[in-house]
C-alpha angles and dihedrals in degrees: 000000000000089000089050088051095055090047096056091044086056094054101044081062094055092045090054090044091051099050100037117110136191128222130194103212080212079064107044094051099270104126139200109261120122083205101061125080112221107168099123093058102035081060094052086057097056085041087061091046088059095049088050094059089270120280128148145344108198118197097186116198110310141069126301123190118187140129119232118353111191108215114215125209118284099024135116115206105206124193103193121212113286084030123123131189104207110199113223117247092216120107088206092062094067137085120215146222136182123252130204094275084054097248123133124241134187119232133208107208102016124185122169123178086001126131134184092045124158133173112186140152140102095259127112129253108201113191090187098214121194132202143180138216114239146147119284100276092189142349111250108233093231099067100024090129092048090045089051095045090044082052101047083048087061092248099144127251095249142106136140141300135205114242109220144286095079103209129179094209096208114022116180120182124187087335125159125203103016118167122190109187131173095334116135119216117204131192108342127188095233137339104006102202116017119168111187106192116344135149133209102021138174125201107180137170080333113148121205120188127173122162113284099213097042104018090116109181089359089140109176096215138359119196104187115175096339131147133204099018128162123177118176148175092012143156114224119175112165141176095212120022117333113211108018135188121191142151101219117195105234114186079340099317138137142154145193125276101219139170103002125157130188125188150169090010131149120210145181126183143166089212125026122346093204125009151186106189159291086190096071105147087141133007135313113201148157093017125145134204111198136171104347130148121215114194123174093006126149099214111007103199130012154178117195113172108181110148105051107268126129124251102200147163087016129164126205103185140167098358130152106209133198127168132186117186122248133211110284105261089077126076118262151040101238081264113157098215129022126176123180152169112197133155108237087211124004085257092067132114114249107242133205147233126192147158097022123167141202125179128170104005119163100197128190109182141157091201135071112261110227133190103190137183119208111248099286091002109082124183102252126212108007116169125196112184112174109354128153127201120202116191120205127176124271120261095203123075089229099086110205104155129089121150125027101231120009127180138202143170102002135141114213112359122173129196118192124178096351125173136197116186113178121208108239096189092084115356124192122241104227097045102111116151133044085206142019128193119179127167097353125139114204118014129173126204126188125174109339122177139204142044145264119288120291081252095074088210092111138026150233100272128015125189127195118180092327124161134199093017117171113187122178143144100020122143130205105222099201136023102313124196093188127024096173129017126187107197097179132047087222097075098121128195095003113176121199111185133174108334136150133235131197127212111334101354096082088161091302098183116184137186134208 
């Protein structure tokens, strides 16, 4: 049975093989001219290659102008070097589909219930976005208390706009075998890459760039209820977050996020670097995050659980992180990790999140790096093995950050070879603490490294009704006034073994 199988996948292949064609659009009466719209005949040629059995789409080098184009099962779509796909600026030349919100959103290159698709090439899609510069029409619920500090700090009350249309530049729906290989996507509308449900997917040596200072929604790419991704040796400069996870809810409608890997990527972004959420409406699990660098980004890696799925069984490995803060309107505090449970509306299932990793993160940041549990629900099993925090000071008038890590609500959290270095060119005056621990119950720490803030106003290690708590061979780099401070009275079964303290520290622990 297995053999006949075989058989019969091989000669599907040659049957495929046999049938495919490959068309020229030179040859087929498109013609190069970034002024002239040709999607209707752009389309007729796809729809040829369908007919054919599927096969290629060839954009040799020029300029190609069209709206929507729909992608039909065993076709590549390649845009050769010197080529360029314009997107059209008319709302009318696009098709459009629904997205989770409801709203609907014109795509670019657009494939639903297809399988065996490939763009490639090393050609250009340029989704020429366009934005404008206005007053605050409204604060964004997510960062209200950010928008009325920045605020209070005289930062006005302004940011950008997109100017319609409103494009999605690649849109995949329930989609198998996808490849995305070398192209470069420029400027989009809105989200550049999104893949809904599909599964067995390559991203490969593809670069994204949108502008980091206007780019609103630009997200790179958007992974949403897919299986079986890998997206690699990439570029990736947004202007929103670079590289996305999410499980959106579509007519009620979600799905798992599940074995994803992402490596040897570099990434800017004036939002998230790397990113489950906030979109969570079901699970995220077995994904991994290797060998990336993040350079210029406003949060590097990030968690955000809202709608009541669970992020669990992740690894964040081998990165290099730093982060620069950006006006208010975007999300983040220049803040390297950031893990959360939140409830998007007090109607909202409380998520999870759950045996996550890191392991060899180097992490410049202006903001706090926080790893937080919702209320009764705490983040369980979070390891951290050889991570350094470097704290530099803020470059926006608005101060959010204080301490460098902070912790709470979390069951079983263990720091090994930790490390928090302050800047002292210019120090903050809010920063206090190197690290923070409220509301956890069991919390190892193992060789931890640094000192309070240059501020003298915090200390090493702050606990705050903390519970099973194991500390030993940590060491204060500096002069240290307070190695160990017990704010509550409520800390239970606390161990300090065999540390080291410099200068005045000495092991100085207080209580309050």
């Amino acid at each position: 049975m297995k053999r006949n199988f075989a058989l019969l996948f091989i000669l599907s292949i040659f049957i495929f093989s046999a049938n495919a064609i490959e068309i020229n659009v030179l040859n087929e009466g498109v013609v190069s001219d970034s002024n002239l719209v040709q999607t209707a005949k752009i389309q007729q040629l796809i729809d040829k290659c369908d007919k054919a059995g599927g096969g290629k789409i060839i954009f040799p080098a020029g300029a190609y102008k069209t709206g929507s184009l729909v992608l039909k099962s065993n076709i590549t779509f390649r845009v050769e070097t010197g080529a360029t796909i314009i997107a059209s600026r008319d709302t009318n030349d696009y098709k459009a589909v629904q997205n989770n919100s409801g709203d609907i959103i014109p795509c670019l290159l657009y494939a639903k219930d297809a399988q065996n698709i490939s763009i490639e090439g090393n050609g250009v899609i340029d989704g020429k976005a366009t934005h404008y510069w206005g007053d605050l029409d409204m604060v964004d619920g997510f960062i209200k208390d950010i928008t009325e500090n920045a605020q209070k700090a005289g930062v006005p009350m302004k940011r950008y706009y997109h100017i319609k249309p409103y494009t999605c530049m690649i849109y995949f729906e329930n989609c198998k075998f996808v490849s995305i290989r070398d192209i470069t996507l420029n400027a989009s509308q809105f989200w550049t890459l999104h893949a809904r449900w599909t599964d067995y997917m390559t991203i490969s040596g593809v670069k994204v760039f949108s502008d980091l200072e206007k780019g609103i929604n630009a997200d790179g790419i958007d992974i949403d209820g897919c299986r079986n991704v890998t997206i690699s040796d990439c570029i990736v400069e947004t202007g929103d977050d670079a590289i996305v996870l999410k499980t959106t809810n579509l007519h009620g409608e979600s799905r798992s996020c599940e074995n994803v890997t992402v490596n040897n990527c570099v990434l800017q972004s004036s939002s998230t670097a790397l990113k489950l959420g906030t979109e969570s409406h079901a699970d995220f699990r077995y994904i991994s995050f290797n060998n990336c660098v993040i350079r210029n980004s406003n949060r590097g890696l990030s968690i955000v659980i809202r709608d009541g799925g669970t992020a669990e069984n992740i690894q964040f490995s081998n990165i290099m992180v730093e982060c620069s803060r950006r006006h208010f309107n975007w999300w983040g505090n220049a803040d390297p990790i950031w893990l959360v449970v939140l409830k998007r509306r007090p109607d909202s299932r409380v998520g999870s999140i759950r045996n996550i990793t890191f392991n060899n993160i180097i992490a410049h940041g202006m903001g706090t790096s926080k790893i937080e549990g919702f209320e009764d629900k705490p983040l369980e099993n979070i390891r951290m093995n050889n991570v350094q925090f470097f704290m530099h000071p803020e470059n926006y008038i608005d101060k959010r950050a204080d301490d460098a890590f902070r912790a709470v609500n979390v069951n079983d959290l263990w720091l090994t070879d930790v490390s928090v270095k302050w800047d002292t060119t210019s120090v903050e005056p809010l920063w206090r603490n190197a690290f923070t621990f409220e509301k956890v119950n069991v919390l190892v720490l193992d060789k931890l490294s640094g000192e309070e803030a240059p501020t003298a106003k915090g200390s090493f290690i702050e606990l705050r009704n903390t519970d099973n708590v194991l500390i030993e061979n940590c060491i204060t780099n500096k002069e240290s006034n307070v190695f160990l401070k017990s704010v509550s009275k409520t800390n239970k079964r606390v161990s300090v073994g065999k540390n080291i303290g410099i200068g005045k520290s000495k092991l100085t622990i207080l209580k309050k």
